[in-house]
Every structure is written in structure tokens, then in C-alpha cells.
N, C-alpha and C positions, 0 to 999 in steps of 0.2 A: 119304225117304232120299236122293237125285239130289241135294237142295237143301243136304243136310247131308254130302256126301263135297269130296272139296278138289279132284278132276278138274274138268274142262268136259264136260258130257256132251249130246250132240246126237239126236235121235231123227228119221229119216226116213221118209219114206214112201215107196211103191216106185217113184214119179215123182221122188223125191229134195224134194220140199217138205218142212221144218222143222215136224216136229210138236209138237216139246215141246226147251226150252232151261231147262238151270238155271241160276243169279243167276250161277256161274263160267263158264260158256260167255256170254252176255251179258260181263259184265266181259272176258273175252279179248278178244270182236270186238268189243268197241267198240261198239256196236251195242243200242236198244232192245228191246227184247222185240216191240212191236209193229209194229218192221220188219223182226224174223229169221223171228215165227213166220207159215208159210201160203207163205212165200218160199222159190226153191229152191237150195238149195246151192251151184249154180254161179252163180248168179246174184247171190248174195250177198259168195261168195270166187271171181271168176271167176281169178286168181291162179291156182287148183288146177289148174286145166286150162292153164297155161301147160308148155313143154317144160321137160322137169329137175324138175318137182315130184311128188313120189308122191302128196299126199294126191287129187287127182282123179282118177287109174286107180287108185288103192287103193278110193277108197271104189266107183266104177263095178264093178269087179272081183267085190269084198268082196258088193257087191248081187246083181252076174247068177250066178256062181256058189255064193251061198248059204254060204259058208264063213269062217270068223273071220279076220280080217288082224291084223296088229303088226308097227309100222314105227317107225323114231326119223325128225323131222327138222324143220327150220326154216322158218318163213314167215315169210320178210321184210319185206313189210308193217307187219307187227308186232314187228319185230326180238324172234320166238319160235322158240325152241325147244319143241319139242312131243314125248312118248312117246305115242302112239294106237295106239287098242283098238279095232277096229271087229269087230260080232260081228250075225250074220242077226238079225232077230225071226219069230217066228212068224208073222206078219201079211205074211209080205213085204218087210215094215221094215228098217232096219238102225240098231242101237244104238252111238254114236260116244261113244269115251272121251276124254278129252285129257287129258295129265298135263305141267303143267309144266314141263320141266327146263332152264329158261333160264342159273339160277343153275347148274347143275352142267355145264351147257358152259362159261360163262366163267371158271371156276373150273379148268374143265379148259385152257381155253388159256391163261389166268396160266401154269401151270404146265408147259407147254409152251413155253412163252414165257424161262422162267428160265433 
């Protein structure tokens, strides 16, 4: 199902290593399979953890407290716009959604722009 939804969806473990990526998280980051997966989150977008970015105190957060996050925001790097779903697993884990919306901010600034 992961591989057949149009998100990027990230699966952690509770040290934050990448347990499971599907083909649209791969295609986001740029990134093979075989150097995201077993690799830890910060270590692979250490970006997150720079000051002014939520996605690393969202997903740190999202982990120690156990509770579902949703945040809108952009990563530069990849000149992305991103909607994210971060939601606990049972195991500990935490299950990361990413939803596109690159197209619907620049679409939003045209428009603002006019």
C-alpha cells in the first residue's frame, strides 16, 4: 500500500535510523535506498536540525512524547515544499508522511505576486 500512495512516507525507529522508505520518499531525497535505509534521520538531512527549521524538533518531539504532529513547510535544499504527518508506532517508531505541495505554494505566490 506505502509504495502505491503519492506521499513520501518514512518509517523510524526509536534511535531515529530509517527503517523502511518508499520509491516517493527515495525520489524526494535524492537518495538511494541503500544509503537511506539503517541510516539515521539526522544524519542524512542534518538541515533539520539547523535553527528556523521544524521538521527536526517536530520529529524529536513527535518521538519522545508519543503524540501525532502536522506541520506545513519547506526544505531548501530541495527547493520543497512539504505538508507532514508524523504519527507514533507501536513499536516505539514513528511513522512520517510527506505530502508534496510545492506546486500549491508557487501557485500561491504567482498570485500574490499579481
Amino acid at each position: 500500500v506505502l509504495e502505491n500512495i503519492s506521499d513520501a512516507y518514512l518509517e523510524l525507529a526509536p534511535d531515529f535510523t530509517v527503517r523502511r522508505a518508499n520509491a516517493m520518499a527515495l525520489r524526494l531525497a535524492q537518495r538511494p535506498e541503500a544509503e537511506v535505509l539503517g541510516s539515521s534521520y539526522f544524519a542524512l538531512w542534518p538541515e533539520t536540525e539547523q535553527e528556523g527549521s521544524q521538521h527536526g524538533p517536530a520529529v524529536r518531539q513527535a518521538m519522545a512524547e508519543r503524540l501525532p504532529l502536522h506541520y506545513v513547510e519547506t526544505y531548501a535544499p530541495l527547493d520543497l515544499w512539504t505538508e507532514v504527518h508524523l504519527y507514533p508506532s507501536a513499536d516505539g517508531g514513528l511513522s512520517c508522511f510527506y505530502h508534496d505541495i510545492t506546486a500549491q505554494k508557487r501557485a500561491q505566490a504567482r498570485l500574490a505576486g499579481s
